[in-house]
N, C-alpha and C positions, 0 to 999 in steps of 0.2 A: 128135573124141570118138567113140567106140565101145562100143555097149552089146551085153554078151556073154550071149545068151539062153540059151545050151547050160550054162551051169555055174548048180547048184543053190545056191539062195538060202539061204545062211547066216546071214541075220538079217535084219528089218527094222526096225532099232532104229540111233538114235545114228548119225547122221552124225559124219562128223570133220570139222576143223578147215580152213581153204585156200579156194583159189579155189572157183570152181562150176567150171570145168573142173575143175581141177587131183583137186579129190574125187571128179568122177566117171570118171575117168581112175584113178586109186587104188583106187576101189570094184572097178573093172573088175578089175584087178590080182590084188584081193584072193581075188575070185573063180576065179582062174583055181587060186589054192592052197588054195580052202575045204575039199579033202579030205583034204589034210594037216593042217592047222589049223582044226580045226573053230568054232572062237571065232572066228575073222575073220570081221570086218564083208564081206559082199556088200549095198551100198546100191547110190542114186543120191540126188545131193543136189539139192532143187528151189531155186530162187531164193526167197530170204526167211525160208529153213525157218531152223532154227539148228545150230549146230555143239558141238562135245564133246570133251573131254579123255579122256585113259583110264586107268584100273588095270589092275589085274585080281590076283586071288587066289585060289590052287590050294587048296581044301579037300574033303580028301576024297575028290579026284576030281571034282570040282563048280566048273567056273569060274563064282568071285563078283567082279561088279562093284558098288561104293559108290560113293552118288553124295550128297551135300548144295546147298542153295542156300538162301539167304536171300533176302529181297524186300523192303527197307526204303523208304518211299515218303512226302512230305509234300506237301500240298496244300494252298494259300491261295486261298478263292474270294473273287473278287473281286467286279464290279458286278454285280446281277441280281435276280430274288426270292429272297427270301429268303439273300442273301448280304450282308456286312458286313467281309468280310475274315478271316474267321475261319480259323483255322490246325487242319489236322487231317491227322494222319498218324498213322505207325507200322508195325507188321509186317503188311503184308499176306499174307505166304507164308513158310512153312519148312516146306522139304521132305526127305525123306531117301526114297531109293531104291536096291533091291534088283534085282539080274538075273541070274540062277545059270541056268546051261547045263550041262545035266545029261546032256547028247549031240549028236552032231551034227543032229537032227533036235527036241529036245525045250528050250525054255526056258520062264524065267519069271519074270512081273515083279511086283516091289509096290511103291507109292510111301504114303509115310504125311505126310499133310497138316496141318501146324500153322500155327495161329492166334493171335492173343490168348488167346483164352477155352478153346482146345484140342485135342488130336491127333485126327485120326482117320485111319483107312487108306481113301483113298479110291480106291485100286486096284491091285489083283489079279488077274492071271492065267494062262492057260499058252496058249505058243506051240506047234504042232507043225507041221511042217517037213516030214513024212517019206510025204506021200500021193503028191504025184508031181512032176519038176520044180521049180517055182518056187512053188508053189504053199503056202495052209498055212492052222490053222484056228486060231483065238483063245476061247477060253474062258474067261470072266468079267467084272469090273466094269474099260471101260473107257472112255478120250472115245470118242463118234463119230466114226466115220469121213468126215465132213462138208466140205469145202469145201477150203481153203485152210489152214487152221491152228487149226481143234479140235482140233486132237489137241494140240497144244503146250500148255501150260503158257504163262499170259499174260509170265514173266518172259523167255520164249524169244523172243517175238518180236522185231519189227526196233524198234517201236514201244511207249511204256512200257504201252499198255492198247491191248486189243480196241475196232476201230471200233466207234462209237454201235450201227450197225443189228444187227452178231452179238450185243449186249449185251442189246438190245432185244428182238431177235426169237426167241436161243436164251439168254441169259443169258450171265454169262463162263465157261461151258464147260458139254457136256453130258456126265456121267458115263450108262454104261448099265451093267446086267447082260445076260450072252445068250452067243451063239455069233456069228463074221463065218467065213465063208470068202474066201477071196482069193485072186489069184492075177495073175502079171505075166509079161507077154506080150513078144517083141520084132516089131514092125512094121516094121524095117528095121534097118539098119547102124548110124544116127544116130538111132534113135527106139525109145519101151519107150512100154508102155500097162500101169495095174495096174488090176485093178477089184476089186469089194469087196462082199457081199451080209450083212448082220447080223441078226438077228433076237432082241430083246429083251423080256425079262420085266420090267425097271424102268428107270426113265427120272428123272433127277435132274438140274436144271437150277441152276445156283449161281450167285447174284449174287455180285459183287465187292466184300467186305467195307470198301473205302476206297474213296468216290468211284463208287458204285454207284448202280444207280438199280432201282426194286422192280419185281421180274419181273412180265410181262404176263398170267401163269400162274402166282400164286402157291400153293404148296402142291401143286403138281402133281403126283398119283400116278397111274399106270399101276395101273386094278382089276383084279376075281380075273383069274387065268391057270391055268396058262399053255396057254389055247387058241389053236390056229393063228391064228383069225381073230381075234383081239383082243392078238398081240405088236406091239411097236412095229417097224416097218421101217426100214431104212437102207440105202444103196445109194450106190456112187460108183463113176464111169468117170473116169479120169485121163489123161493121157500126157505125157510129157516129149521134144521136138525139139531136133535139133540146127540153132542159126542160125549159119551162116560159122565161122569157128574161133573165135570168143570168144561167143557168146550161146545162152542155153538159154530154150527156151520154153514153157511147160506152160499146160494145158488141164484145164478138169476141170468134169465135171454131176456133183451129189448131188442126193439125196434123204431125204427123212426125215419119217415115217409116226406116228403115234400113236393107232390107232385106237379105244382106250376108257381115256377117262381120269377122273379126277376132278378138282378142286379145291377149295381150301380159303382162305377169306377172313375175316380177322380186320376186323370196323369200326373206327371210332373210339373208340364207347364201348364195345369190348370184346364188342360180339353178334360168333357164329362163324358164318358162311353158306360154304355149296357147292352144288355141280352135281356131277352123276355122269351118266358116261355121252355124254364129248362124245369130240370128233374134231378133229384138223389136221393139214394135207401143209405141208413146208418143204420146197420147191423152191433148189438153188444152180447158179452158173456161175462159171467164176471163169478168169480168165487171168490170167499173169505171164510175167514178161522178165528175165532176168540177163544181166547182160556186166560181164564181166570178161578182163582179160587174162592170158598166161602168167606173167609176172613178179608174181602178185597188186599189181598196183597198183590205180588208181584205180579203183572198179570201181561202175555204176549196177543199180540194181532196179525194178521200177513192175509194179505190179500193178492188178486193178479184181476185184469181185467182186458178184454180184449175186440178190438170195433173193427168193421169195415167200409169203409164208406165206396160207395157205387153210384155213378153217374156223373153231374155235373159236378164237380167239387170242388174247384178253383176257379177263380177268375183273376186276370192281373192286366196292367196295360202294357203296351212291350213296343219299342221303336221308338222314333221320334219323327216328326215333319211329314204327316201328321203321325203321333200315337194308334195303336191300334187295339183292338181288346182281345187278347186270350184266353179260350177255354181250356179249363182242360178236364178230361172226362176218361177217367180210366178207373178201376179198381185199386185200391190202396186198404195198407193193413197197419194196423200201432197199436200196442199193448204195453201197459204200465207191469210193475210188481211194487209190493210195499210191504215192510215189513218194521215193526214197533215194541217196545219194549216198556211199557210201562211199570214205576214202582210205587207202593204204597202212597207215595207224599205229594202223586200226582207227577212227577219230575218222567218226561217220558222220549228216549232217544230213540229214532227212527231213519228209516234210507229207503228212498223211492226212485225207480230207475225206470226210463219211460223211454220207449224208441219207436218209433214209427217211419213209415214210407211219407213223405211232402207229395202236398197236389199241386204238382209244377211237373214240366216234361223233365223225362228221367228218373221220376220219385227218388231224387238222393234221401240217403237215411238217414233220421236226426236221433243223435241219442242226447238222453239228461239222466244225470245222476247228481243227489242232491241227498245230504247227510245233514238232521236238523236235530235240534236238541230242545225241549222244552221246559221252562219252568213256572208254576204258578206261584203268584204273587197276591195269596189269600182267595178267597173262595172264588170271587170271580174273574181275577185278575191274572193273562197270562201274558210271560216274554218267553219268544223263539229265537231260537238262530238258526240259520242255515246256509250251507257253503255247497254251489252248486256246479257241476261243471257238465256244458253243453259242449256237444262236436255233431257237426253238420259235415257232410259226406261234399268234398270240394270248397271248403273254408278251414278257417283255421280255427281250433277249439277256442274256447272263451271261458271264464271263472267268473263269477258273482258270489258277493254277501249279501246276505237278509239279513235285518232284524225288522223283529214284527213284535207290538205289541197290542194285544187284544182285552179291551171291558166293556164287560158286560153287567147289566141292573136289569132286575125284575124278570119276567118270563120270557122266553127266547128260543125259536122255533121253525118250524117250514112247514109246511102241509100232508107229506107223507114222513115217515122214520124209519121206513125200510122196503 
């Protein structure tokens, strides 16, 4: 494998389809004709990330890519509090996205987010390409730049939902408003490093409408702006190595800033409580490992990831006549592992085990362990299963089923791919 630093990055969007050699091998390729072909993909694909079909449509002079996905999902909770067997599902996600390349240097993306209850566009914005190198700046509402796979859309990943502690500690995904600069380095023949500086005016944190659990942060907004010293930060150093001719390895510290924010907390009976004017740092690490071979067969993944979050971190309401608001502001640690087995035919078994400290007084520890199984149902068609079992430190453990089924048409993607 060889990563070609001299040719100018034509996009950081939408990996393709194939091995993890074999795409980053292709990527390189592509690269080498991005002046010809302005619309081709210059990536690199990380282990775990996910892969993508392609259109494309010439209008105008404006290469459009269409992308769709559906996210259909049911859950049976079984033993535990508050659980009896009850069946609950439905659409957790419908998506449709936009990606018009408007020059070699200039794109831009928007994905619009539907629910049960309704659409919204939950992101927009323009890429530009054209400052120097490899390098390039983002403009508007999008995931952070964060760890391992915020950026993805939870239907992208390996696994049917974000481990316990990202749900926990950032909710299942953080939307921002703001500017990143970026830019991707080669530190050898066999080895690229990208890093990434963002700087945000809004910050939106979204629990998972099925199977969610209520953020530690409810109601959290980012107040007035937009002064230097009170945007939100974000920050991430990556790198991807090559191991022997079949394994890639990546590396990567984030960070993530909030230094003046609000919150907003509804009781039980209906009294509204906040705080204004708090603070917290989210610290990440995160390693992964792909092998696979030339002939895409059998091919393994394992990943670990690890965050801390520091400062305000919780709010909740506590008491009655009247209610009152609790902070809670302490240091807290949670880290996942994941580990997968995919074979030729796409059919791919996996187990992800995630435990963490709660931002509640006494951080009792919450563990999840959750064993899934995957099978596609023709090119872009998959059904999951998975059986999960949570135990919370001072409650009684609990059991869940998933079934998740996922389609997807046309080009389908996020804004970074590793």
């Amino acid at each position: 494998m060889r990563f070609l630093p001299s040719a100018p990055l034509q996009s950081l969007a939408f990996p393709g389809s194939g091995s993890l050699r074999g795409a980053v091998l292709m990527g390189a390729a592509l690269a080498l004709v991005g002046s010809a072909q302005a619309f081709q993909d210059r990536y690199v694909t990380s282990p775990g990330m996910p892969g993508s079909g392609l259109t494309g449509k010439q209008v105008g002079g404006v290469k459009l890519d269409l992308g769709f996905a559906v996210d259909l999902r049911s859950q049976i909770s079984l033993d535990g509090p508050g659980r009896s067997g009850e069946l609950d599902g439905g659409l957790r996600g419908l998506d449709a996205s936009l990606r018009a390349q408007f020059n070699r240097d200039l794109w831009g993306f928007a994905l619009v987010e539907g629910t049960e209850q309704e659409l919204t566009l939950s992101q927009a914005a323009l890429v530009y390409q054209g400052l120097s190198g490899s390098s390039y700046l983002r403009l508007g509402r999008l995931p952070i730049d964060f760890g391992k796979q915020m950026q993805a859309r939870p239907y992208e990943l390996p696994y049917p939902e974000r481990p316990g502690v990202l749900r926990a500690y950032l909710g299942d995904q953080v939307l921002a408003t703001g500017i990143t600069y970026g830019d991707v380095f080669a530190t050898g023949e066999h080895s690229t490093l990208r890093a990434s500086l963002g700087l945000f005016t809004q910050t939106e944190r979204q629990s998972s409408p099925i199977g969610g659990r209520p953020l530690s942060l409810p109601g959290m907004e980012i107040l007035d702006g937009p002064r230097l010293d009170e945007l939100a930060v974000n920050a991430r150093l990556t790198g991807l190595v090559d191991v022997g001719a079949e394994g890639i390895f990546q590396w990567g510290f984030s960070a993530h800033s909030v230094p003046d924010f609000s919150v907003a907390v509804v009781a039980s009976d209906g009294t509204s409580l906040g705080a204004e004017h708090l603070q917290h740092w989210i610290y990440g690490m995160d390693l992964t490992f792909g092998l696979s071979d030339e002939t895409e067969g059998p091919a393994w993944s394992a990943g670990w990831e690890g965050l801390i979050a520091d400062g305000q971190v919780g709010a909740r309401a506590v008491g009655a006549g009247p209610p009152t608001l609790a902070l809670f502001e302490e240091q807290i640690f949670g880290q996942y592992y994941w580990l997968e087995h995919q074979r030729r035919s796409g059919r791919a078994l996996g187990l992800l085990y995630s435990t963490f400290e709660q931002a509640q007084a006494g951080t009792p520890q919450e563990q999840e362990i959750s064993l899934y199984f995957s099978r596609p149902l023709g090119e872009r068609s998959t059904l999951r299963f998975q059986v999960s079992h949570r135990d919370v430190e001072g409650e009684e453990p609990s059991e869940r089923i998933l079934v998740q089924w996922i389609g997807l048409a046309g080009r389908l993607g996020h804004a970074l791919d590793w």
